[in-house]
C-alpha positions in Angstrom: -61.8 -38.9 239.3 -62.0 -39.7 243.3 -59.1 -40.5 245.1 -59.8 -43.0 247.5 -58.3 -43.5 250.8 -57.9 -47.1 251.1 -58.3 -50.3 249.4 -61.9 -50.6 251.0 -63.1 -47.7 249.3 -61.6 -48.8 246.3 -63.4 -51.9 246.8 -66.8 -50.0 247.9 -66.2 -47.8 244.5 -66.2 -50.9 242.4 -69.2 -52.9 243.5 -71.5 -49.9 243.7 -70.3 -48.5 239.9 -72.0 -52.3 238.9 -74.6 -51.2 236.3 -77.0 -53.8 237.0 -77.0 -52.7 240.3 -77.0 -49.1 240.0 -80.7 -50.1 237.8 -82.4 -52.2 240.0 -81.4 -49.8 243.3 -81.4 -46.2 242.3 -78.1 -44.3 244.2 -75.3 -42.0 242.8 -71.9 -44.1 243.9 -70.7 -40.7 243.6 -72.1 -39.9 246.8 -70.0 -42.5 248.8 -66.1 -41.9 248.1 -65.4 -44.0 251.4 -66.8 -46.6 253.1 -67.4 -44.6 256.2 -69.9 -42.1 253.9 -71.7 -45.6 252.6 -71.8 -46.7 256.4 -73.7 -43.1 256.9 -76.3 -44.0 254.0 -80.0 -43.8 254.4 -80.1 -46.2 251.5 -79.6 -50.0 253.2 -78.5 -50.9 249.9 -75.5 -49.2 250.3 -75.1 -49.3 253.6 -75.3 -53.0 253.9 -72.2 -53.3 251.1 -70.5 -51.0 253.1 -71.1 -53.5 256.4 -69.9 -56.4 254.2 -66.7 -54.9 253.5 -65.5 -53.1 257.0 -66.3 -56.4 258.3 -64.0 -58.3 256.0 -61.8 -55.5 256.8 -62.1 -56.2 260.6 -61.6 -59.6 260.4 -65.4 -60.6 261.6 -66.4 -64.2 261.4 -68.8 -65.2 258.8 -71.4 -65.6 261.3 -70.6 -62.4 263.3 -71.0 -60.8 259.5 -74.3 -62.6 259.1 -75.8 -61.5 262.1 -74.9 -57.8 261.5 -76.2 -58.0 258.3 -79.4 -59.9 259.1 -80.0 -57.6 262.5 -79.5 -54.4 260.5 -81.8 -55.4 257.6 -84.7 -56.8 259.5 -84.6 -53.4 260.9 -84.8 -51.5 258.3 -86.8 -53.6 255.8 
């Protein structure tokens, strides 16, 4: 089993071992340990969960989260 560094990645482990998830959005949460590796992801999936929670982390507004979120998808979708 992983040993994660902090409470985020514990976090980041838990949402992306969601079956459901895991089925409709193909990735190994294997593959991210931490949410700095998720932050690294070509999959925006992953990447965008990863944003959610190192923004909680960092004490962002929910409107400064939004944007991010919104700027970094219409980008990539």
């Amino acid at each position: 089993m992983a040993k994660y560094l902090t409470n985020s990645d514990r976090v980041l482990q838990s949402v992306l071992q969601n079956e459901k998830l895991a089925e409709a959005y193909p990735f190994n949460p294997s593959d991210y340990e931490t949410v700095d590796e998720a932050l690294q992801s070509d999959n925006y999936l992953v990447c965008t969960i990863a944003k959610i929670i190192e923004g909680k982390n960092e004490d962002k507004t929910d409107k400064q989260l939004y944007n991010e979120i919104n700027n970094y998808l219409n980008g990539k979708i």
